[in-house]
C-alpha positions as CSV (number, residue, x, y, z in Angstrom):
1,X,9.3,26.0,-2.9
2,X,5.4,25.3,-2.6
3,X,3.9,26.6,0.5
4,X,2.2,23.7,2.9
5,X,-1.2,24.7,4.9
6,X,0.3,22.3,7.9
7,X,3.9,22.5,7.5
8,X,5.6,25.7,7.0
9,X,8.6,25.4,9.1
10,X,10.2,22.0,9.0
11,X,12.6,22.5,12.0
12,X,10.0,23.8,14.2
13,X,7.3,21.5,13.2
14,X,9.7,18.4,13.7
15,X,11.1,19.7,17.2
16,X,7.9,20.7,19.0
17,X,6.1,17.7,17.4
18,X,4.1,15.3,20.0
19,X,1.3,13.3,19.2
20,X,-0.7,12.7,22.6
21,X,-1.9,8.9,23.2
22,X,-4.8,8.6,25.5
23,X,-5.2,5.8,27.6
24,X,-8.4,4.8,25.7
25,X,-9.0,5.5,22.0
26,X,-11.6,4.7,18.9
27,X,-11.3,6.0,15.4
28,X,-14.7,6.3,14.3
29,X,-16.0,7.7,17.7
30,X,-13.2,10.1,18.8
31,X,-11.8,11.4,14.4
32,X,-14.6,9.7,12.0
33,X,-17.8,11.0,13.2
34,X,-17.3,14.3,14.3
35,X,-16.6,16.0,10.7
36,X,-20.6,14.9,10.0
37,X,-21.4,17.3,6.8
38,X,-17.9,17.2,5.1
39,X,-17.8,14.5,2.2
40,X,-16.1,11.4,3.7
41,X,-16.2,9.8,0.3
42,X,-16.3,10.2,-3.3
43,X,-16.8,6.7,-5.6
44,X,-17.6,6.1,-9.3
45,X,-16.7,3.4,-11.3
46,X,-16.6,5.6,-14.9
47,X,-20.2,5.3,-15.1
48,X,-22.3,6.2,-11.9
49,X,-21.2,8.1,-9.4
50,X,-21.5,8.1,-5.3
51,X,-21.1,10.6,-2.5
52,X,-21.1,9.9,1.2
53,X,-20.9,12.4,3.8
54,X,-19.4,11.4,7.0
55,X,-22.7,11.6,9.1
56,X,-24.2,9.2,6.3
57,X,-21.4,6.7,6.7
58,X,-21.2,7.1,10.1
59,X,-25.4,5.5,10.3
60,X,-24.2,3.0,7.6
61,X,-21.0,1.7,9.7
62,X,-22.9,1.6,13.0
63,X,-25.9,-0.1,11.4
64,X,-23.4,-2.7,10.2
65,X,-21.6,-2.4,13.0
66,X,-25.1,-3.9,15.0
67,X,-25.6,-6.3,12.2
68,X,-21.8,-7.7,12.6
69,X,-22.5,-7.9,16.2
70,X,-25.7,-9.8,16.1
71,X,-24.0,-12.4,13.8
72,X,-21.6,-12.9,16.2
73,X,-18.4,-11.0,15.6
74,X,-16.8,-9.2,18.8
75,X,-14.0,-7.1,20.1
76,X,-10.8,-9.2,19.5
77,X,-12.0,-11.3,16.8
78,X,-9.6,-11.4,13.4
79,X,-11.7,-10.7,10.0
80,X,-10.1,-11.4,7.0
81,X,-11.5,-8.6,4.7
82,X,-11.2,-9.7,1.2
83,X,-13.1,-6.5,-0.9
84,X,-12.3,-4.4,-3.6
85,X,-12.9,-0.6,-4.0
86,X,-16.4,-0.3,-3.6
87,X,-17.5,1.8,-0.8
88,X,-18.7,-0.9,1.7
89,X,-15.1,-1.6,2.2
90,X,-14.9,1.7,3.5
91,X,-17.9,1.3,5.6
92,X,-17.1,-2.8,7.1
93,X,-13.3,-1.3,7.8
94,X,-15.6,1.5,10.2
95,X,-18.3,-1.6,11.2
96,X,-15.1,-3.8,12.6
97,X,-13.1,-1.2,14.4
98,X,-16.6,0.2,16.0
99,X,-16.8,-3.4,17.5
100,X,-12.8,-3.5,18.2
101,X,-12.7,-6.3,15.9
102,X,-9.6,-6.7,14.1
103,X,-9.6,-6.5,10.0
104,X,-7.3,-7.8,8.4
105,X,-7.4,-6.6,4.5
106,X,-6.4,-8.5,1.8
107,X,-6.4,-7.8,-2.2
108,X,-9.1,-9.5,-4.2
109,X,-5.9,-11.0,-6.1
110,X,-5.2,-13.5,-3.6
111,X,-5.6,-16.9,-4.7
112,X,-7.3,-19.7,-2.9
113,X,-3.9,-20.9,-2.0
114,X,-3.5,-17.6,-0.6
115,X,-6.3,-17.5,1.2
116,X,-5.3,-20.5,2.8
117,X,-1.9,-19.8,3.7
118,X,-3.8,-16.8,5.8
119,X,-6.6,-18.7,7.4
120,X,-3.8,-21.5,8.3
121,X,-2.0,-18.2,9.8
122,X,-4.3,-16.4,12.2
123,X,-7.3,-17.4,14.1
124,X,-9.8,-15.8,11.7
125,X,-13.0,-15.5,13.1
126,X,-14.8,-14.3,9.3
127,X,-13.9,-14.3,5.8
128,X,-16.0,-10.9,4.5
129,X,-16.0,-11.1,0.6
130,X,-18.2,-10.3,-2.7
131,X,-19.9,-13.2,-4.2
132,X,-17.4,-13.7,-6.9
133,X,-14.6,-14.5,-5.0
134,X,-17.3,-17.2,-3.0
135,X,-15.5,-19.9,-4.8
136,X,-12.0,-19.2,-3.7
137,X,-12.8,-18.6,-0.2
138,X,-14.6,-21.9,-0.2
139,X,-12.1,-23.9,-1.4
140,X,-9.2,-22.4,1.1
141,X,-11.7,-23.1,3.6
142,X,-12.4,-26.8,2.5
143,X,-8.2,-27.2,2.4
144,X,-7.2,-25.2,5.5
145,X,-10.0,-27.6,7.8
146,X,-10.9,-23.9,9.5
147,X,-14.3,-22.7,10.0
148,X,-14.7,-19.5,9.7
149,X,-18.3,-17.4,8.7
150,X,-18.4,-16.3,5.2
151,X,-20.7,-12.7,5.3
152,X,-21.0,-11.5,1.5
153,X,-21.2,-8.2,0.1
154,X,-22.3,-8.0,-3.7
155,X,-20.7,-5.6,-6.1
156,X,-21.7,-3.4,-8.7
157,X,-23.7,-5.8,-11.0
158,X,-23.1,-6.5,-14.7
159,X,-25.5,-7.6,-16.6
160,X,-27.6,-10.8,-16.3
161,X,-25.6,-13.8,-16.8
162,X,-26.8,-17.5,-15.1
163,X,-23.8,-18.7,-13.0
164,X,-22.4,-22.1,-14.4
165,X,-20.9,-22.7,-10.9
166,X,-22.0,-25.9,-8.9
167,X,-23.0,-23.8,-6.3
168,X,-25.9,-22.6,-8.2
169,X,-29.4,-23.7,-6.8
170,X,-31.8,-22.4,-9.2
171,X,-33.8,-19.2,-9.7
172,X,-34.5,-16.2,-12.3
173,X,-33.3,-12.9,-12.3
174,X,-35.8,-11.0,-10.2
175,X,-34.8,-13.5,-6.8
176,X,-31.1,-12.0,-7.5
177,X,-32.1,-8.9,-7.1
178,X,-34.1,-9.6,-3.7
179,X,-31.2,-11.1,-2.6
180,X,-28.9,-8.9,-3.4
181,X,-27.0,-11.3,-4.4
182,X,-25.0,-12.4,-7.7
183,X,-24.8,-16.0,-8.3
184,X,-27.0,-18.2,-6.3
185,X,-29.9,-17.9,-4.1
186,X,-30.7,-19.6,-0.6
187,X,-27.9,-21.5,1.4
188,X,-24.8,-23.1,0.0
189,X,-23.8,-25.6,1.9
190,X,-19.9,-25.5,3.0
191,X,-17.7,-26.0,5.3
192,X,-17.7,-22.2,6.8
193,X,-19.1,-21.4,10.2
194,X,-22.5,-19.5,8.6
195,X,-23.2,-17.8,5.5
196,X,-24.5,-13.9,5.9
197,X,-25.9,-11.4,3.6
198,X,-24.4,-8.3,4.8
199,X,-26.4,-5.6,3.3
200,X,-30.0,-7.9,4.2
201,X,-28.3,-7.9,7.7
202,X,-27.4,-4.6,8.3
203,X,-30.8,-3.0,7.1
204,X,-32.7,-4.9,9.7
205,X,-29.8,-4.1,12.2
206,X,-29.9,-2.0,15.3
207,X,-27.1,0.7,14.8
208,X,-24.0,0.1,17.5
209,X,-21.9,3.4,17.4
210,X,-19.4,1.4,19.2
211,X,-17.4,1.8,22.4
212,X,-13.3,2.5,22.4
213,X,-10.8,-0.2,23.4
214,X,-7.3,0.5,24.9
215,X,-4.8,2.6,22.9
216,X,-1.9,-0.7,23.2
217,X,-4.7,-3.4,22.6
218,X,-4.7,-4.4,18.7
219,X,-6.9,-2.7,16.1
220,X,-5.1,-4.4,12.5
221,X,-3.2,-7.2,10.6
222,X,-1.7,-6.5,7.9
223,X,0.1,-9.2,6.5
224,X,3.6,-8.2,4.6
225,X,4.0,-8.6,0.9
226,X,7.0,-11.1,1.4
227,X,9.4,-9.7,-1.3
228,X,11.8,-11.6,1.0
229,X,10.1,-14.8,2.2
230,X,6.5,-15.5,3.8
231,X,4.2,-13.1,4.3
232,X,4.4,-12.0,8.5
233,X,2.0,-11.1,10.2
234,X,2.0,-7.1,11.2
235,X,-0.3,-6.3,14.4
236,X,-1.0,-2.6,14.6
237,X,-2.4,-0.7,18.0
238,X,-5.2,1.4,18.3
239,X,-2.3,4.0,18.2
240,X,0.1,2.6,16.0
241,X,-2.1,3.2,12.2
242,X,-5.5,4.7,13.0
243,X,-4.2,7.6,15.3
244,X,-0.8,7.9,13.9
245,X,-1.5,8.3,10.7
246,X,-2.2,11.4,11.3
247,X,1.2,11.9,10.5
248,X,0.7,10.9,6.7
249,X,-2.6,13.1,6.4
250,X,-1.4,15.8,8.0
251,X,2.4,16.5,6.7
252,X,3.4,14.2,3.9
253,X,0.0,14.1,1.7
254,X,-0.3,17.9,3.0
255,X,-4.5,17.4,3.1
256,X,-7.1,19.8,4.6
257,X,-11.0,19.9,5.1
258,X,-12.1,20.1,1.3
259,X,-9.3,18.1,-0.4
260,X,-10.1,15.5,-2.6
261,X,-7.3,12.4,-2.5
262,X,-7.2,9.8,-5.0
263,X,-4.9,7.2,-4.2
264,X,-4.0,4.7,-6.7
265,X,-3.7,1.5,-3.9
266,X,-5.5,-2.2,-3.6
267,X,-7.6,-1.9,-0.6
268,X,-5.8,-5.3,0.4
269,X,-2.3,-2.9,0.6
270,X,-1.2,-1.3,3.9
271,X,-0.9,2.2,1.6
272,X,-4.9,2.2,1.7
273,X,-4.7,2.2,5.5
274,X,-2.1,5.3,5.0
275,X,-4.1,7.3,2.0
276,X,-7.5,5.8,1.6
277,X,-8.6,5.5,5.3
278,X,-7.0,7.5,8.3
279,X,-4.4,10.1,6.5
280,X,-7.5,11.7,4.4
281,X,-10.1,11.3,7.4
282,X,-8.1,12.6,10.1
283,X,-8.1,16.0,8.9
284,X,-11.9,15.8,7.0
285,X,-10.5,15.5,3.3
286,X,-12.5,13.2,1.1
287,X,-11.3,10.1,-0.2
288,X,-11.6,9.9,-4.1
289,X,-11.8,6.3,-5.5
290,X,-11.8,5.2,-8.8
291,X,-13.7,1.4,-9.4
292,X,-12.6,-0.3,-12.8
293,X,-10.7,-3.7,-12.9
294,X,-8.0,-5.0,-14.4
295,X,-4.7,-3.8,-14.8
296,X,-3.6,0.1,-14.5
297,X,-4.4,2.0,-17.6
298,X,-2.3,5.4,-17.6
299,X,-4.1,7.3,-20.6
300,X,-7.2,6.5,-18.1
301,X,-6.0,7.7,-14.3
302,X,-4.7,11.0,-16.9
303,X,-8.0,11.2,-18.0
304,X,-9.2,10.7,-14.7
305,X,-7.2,13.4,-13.3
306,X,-8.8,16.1,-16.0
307,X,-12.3,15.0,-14.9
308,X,-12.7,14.8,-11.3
309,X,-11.4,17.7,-8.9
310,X,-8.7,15.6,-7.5
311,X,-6.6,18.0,-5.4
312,X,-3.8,15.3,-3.9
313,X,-2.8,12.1,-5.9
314,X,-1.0,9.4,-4.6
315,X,0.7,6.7,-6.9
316,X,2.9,4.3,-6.6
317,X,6.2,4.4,-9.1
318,X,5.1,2.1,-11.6
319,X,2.0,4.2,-12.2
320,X,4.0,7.6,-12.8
321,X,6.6,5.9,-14.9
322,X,4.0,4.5,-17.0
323,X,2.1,7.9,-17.0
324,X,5.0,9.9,-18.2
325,X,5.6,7.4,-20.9
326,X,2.0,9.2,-22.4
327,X,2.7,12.0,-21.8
328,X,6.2,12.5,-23.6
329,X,5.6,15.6,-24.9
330,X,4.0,19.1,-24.4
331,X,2.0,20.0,-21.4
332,X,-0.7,18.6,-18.8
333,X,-2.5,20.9,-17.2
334,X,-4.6,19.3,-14.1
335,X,-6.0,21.2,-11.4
336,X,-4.0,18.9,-8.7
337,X,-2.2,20.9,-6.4
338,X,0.1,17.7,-4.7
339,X,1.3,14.9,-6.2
340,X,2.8,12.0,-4.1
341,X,4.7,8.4,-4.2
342,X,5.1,5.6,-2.7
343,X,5.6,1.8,-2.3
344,X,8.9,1.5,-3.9
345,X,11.5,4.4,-4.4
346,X,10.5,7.0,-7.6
347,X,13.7,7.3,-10.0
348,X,14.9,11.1,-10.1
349,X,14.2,11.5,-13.7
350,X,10.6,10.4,-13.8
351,X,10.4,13.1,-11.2
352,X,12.4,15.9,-13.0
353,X,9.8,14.9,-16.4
354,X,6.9,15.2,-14.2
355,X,7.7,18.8,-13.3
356,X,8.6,19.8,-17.0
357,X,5.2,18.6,-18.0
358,X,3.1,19.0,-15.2
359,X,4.4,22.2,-13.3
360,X,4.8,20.1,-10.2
361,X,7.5,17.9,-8.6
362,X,6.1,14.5,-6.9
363,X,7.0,13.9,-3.3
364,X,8.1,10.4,-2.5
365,X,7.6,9.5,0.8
366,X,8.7,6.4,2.6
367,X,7.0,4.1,5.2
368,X,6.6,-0.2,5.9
369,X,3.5,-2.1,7.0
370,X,5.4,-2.0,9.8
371,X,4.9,2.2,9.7
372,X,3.4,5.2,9.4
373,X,5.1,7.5,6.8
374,X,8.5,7.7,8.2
375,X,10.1,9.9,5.7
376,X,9.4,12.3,2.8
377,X,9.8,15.1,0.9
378,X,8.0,17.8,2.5
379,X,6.1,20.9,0.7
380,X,8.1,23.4,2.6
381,X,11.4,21.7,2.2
382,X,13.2,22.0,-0.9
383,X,12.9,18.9,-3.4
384,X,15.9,16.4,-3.9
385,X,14.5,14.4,-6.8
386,X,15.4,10.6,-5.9
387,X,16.0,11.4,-2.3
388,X,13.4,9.9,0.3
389,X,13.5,13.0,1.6
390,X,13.7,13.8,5.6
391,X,12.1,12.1,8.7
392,X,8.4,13.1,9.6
393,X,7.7,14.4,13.1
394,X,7.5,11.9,15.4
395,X,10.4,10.1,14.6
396,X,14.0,10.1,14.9
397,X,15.6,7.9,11.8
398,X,19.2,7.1,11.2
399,X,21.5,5.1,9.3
400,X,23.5,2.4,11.1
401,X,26.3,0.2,10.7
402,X,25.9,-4.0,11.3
403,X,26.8,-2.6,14.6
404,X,23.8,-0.8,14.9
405,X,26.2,2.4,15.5
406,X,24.9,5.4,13.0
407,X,27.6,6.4,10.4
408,X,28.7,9.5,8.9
409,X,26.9,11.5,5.9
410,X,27.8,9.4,2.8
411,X,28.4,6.7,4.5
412,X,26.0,3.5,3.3
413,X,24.2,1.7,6.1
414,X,20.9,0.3,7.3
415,X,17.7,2.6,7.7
416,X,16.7,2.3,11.8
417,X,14.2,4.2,13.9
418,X,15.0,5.0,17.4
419,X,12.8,3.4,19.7
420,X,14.8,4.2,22.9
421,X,14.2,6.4,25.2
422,X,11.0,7.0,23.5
423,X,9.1,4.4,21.2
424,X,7.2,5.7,18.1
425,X,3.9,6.1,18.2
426,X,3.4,5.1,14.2
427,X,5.7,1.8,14.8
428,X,3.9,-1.5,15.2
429,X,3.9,-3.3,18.0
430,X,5.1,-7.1,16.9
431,X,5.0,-9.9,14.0
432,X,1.8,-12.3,15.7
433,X,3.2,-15.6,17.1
434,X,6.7,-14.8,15.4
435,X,9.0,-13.3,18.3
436,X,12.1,-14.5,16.7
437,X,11.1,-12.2,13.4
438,X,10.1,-9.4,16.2
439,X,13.3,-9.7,18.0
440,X,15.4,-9.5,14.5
441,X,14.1,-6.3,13.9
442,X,14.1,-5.0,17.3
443,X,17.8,-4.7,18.4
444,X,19.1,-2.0,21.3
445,X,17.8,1.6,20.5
446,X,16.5,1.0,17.3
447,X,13.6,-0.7,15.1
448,X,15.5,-2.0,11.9
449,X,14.1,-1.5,8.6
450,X,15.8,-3.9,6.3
451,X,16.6,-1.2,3.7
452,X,20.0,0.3,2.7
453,X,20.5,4.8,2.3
454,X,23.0,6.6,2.9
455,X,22.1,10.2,4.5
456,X,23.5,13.6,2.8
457,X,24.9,16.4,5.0
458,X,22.0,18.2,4.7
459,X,20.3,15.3,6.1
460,X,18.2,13.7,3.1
461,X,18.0,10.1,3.0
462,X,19.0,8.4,-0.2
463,X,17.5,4.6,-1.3
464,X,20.3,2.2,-2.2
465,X,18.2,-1.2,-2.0
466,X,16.6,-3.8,0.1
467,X,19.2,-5.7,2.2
468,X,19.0,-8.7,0.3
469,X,19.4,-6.7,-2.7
470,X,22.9,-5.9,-2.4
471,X,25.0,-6.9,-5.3
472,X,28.7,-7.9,-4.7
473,X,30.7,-7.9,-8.0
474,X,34.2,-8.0,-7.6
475,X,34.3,-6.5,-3.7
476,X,32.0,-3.9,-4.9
477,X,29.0,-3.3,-3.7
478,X,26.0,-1.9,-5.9
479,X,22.0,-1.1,-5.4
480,X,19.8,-2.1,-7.7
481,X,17.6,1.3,-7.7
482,X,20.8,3.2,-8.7
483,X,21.2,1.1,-12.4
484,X,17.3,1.1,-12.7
485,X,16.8,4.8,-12.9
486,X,19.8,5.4,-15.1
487,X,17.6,2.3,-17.2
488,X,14.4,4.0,-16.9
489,X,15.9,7.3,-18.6
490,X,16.2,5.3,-22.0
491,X,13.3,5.4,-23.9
492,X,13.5,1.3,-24.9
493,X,12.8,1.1,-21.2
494,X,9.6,0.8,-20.1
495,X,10.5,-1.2,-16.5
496,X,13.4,-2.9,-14.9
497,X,14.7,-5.2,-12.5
498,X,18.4,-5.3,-11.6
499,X,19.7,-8.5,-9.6
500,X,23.1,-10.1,-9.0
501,X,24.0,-13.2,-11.0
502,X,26.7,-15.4,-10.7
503,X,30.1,-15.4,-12.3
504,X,33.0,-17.2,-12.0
505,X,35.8,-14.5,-11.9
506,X,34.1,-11.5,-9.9
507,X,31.4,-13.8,-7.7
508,X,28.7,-11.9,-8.8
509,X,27.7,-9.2,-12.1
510,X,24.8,-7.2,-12.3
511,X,22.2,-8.7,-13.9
512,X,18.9,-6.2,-16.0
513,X,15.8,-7.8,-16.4
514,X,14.5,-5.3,-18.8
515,X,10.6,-4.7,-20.2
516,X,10.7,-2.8,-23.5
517,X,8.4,-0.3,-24.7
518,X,6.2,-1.0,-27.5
519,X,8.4,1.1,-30.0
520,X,11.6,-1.5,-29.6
521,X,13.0,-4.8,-30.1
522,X,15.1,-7.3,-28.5
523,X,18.1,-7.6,-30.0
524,X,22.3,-7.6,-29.1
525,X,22.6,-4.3,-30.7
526,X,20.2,-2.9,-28.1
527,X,21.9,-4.8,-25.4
528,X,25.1,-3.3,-26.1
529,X,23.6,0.0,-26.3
530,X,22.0,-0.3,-23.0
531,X,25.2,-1.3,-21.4
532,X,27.2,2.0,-23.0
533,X,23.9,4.0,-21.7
534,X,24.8,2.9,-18.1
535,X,28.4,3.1,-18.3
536,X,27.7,7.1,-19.5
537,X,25.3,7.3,-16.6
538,X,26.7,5.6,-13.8
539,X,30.1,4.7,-12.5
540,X,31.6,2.3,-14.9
541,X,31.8,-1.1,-13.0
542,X,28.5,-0.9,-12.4
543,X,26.2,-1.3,-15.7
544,X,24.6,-4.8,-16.5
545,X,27.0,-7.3,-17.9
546,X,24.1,-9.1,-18.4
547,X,20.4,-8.0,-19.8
548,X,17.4,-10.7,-20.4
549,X,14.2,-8.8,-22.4
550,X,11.1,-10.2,-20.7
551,X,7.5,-9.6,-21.0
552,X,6.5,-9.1,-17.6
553,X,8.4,-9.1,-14.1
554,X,7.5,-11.0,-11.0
555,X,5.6,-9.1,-8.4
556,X,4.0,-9.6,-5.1
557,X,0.4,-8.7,-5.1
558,X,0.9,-5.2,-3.4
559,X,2.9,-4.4,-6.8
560,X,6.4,-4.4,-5.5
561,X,9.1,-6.5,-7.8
562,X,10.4,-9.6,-6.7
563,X,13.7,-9.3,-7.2
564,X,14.6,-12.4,-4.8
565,X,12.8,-14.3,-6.7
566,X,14.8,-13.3,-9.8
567,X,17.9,-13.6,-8.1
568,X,17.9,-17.0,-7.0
569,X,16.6,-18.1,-10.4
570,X,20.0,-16.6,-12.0
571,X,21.9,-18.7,-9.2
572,X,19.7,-22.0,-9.4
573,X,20.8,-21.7,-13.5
């Protein structure tokens, strides 16, 4: 067992647990800027590399903070923040909540349709974006009939190349760079409220440290990833993320002054809030990010790793199968003392390879939008590979039957936080203008998480599958993450997706989507050895009586695998 800095006991930790909400609160003014010297952040992008401490992000944030206020934007107002990992998302996300404004981030992947579906949404006051997504914003805009300020931040820049876009009004590469802008020069005329330069704005701005708002009054949005139907609309508290994530920091990604945390996450995904905002800063750790685009490249984040003295990583699933795939032999050594997961539930035997090559187990952890982390393997516990581990301090979690009643060890059921006679801090507060989707959720005693476990006697929690998930075959009732993880351990697999399909005698069979690694071949000898793999594996009844090879599966833009989606094309067939 590893020994933790914060947690050593886990029953006395958990018991005499309290987190303290005061009746006012504001994250930069009463966590962020009082580390001042520490290292708040650590960027590169491969090539060139930055370092802010906290004092220096603290002048940048309230400088921007002053040049946000002079364009308008006030406490209460809904940004859509639409930036990828370079540091001035760091430093608008400190901007807006020193205003009380209220961000709501979003992935660079979203399409204009997207874009639209959110603007349409909420009552978004700005869209704050780089100039290359300009062009997507403007044409949500133009369809939703909102009018909302565009403010632009430019990234990194490539080299030199004149923009082909309509949009382009002339000029030669020396007015870019007194821009600061990529793409165009002067106005653009649209249908937004006002066009703003950010960085020309804030360096003539006054700094505004800012001023703190109620702890129940709302500091962010995040809309879900819809695995199970539109995106909703999560409002956080001033309590609810930026002080209760404290949690996170402090227990599950076990960080101190002088850690360095990498966290492999899409500043559009809740997990940045978790990992790459108020976890790390809470406790004066710096935040470690990586800038490179396009898709996850494994042999890189190793390589990564080796370089950089990375002290916690956090991944999510797909990026540690993928890694140990790499590495399927010999030894890594890396310097990192804590290795987490998240995001979806980490299959025991990536886990159990991990530690044979690595000398260190990963610690999944489990949380929602809707969360803080809610439960996790913990360094001073024992590891259960595949388990979710126990509930953080803070909150009391259960699993309950569809009368909300909790059932024995063993026994399946629904995850639920108690909310009676004490609410959460780390729980949000509602779904915006959608009390029907907040009252489904909220029934009696407990907040109701939509996913399946059953809970051991020694009180681990153990994934079975989203409650939509649930396949019936024949009366029986199987989760998908149980055949997937007996699928990952074949090397042919490289990913999977297991969904019920329909059938005539038994009402529904278990269905594999299955990627293949680069080494095999679709072909009905594979599929039948597949299905003898499972049946080896995993109780009989339950391996896929059906498997489709497919290039690539469907997947909401914070990563996580439609299988919904896959499901109701097997039934639409």
């Amino acid at each position: 067992m590893e020994q933790s800095p914060n947690m050593k006991d886990y029953t006395k930790e958990y018991s005499e647990f309290s987190l303290p909400v005061s009746e006012q609160f504001s994250f930069p003014l009463d966590i962020f800027d009082k580390w001042v010297d520490n290292t708040a952040l650590f960027w590169t992008d491969g090539d060139s590399e930055k370092r802010f401490s906290f004092n220096e992000l603290k002048l940048l944030s309230s400088k921007g903070a002053g040049a946000l206020k002079k364009i308008g934007i006030k406490k209460g107002d809904k940004i859509l923040v639409m930036l990828p990992n370079i540091p001035e998302w760091w430093e608008v996300m400190l901007s807006l909540m020193r205003l009380n404004a209220i961000p709501i981030p979003a992935t660079t992947l979203l399409t204009s349709s997207d874009i639209e579906y959110r603007l349409k949404a909420a009552d978004i006051r700005a869209v704050i974006a780089t100039d290359e997504d300009v062009r997507k914003v403007e044409d949500a805009v133009n369809s939703s009939l909102t009018n909302p300020l565009l403010i632009i931040i430019n990234p990194p820049l490539p080299p030199f190349n004149p923009p082909s876009s309509p949009f382009f009004k002339g000029g030669k590469e020396g007015d870019f760079a007194k821009e600061g802008m990529r793409g165009f020069s002067g106005q653009i005329q649209s249908a937004t409220g006002g066009r703003h330069n950010y960085i020309k704005e804030r360096d003539t701005a006054d700094a505004f440290e800012g001023e703190r708002a109620f702890s129940h009054e709302p500091a962010l949005i995040y809309f879900t990833s819809g695995t199970t139907g539109p995106p909703k609309l999560v409002v956080h508290t001033q309590a609810s993320y930026p002080l209760a994530h404290l949690i996170t920091g402090r227990y599950w990604l076990d960080l101190k002054p002088g850690d360095v945390h990498w966290n492999i996450s899409d500043t559009g995904w809740a997990k940045a809030a978790w990992s790459s905002l108020f976890g790390p800063w809470h406790v004066g750790a710096t935040i470690f990010s990586y800038y490179k685009k396009g898709k996850f490249d494994p042999l890189l984040a190793i390589d990564i790793l080796k370089k950089y003295p990375i002290t916690i990583f956090c991944g999510p699933p797909t990026a540690y199968r993928m890694m140990v795939k790499e590495i399927s032999s010999g030894k890594l050594n890396l310097n990192t003392r804590h290795f987490v997961a998240a995001g979806e539930p980490l299959n025991k035997e990536i886990i159990e390879i991990w530690k044979e090559r690595t000398g260190k187990y990963i610690y999944d952890g489990y949380g929602q939008t809707e969360t803080v982390n809610v439960l996790a393997n913990f360094r001073c516990l024992p590891v259960m590979p595949g388990s979710m581990g126990k509930p953080a301090p803070g909150f009391v979690v259960d699993v309950v039957d569809e009368d909300n009643k909790p059932v024995a060890p063993i026994i399946e059921g629904e995850i639920a936080i108690k909310i009676k006679p004490e609410r959460p801090v780390g729980l949000f507060k509602e779904y915006l203008n959608n009390p029907e989707a907040t009252a489904n959720v909220f029934k009696g005693e407990w907040y109701l998480t939509g996913d399946r476990a059953y809970k051991d006697e020694d009180g681990y929690f153990w994934f079975v599958g989203r409650s939509d998930d649930i396949i019936l075959a024949s009366g029986y009732r199987i989760g998908p993450f149980e055949i997937e993880s007996v699928l990952i351990e074949h090397p042919a697999v490289k990913e999977s997706a297991v969904v019920a399909s329909p059938d005539e005698i038994r009402g529904e069979v278990v269905k594999a989507f299955i990627i293949l690694t680069k080494e095999f071949s679709p072909s009905e000898a594979l599929v039948k050895e597949l299905q003898e793999f499972v049946k080896k594996r995993a109780t009989p009844y339950k391996y896929p009586r059906k498997i489709e090879f497919v290039d690539e599966l469907p997947k909401t833009i914070s990563g996580k695998i439609k299988r919904k989606e896959l499901k109701n094309k097997e039934f639409a067939r």
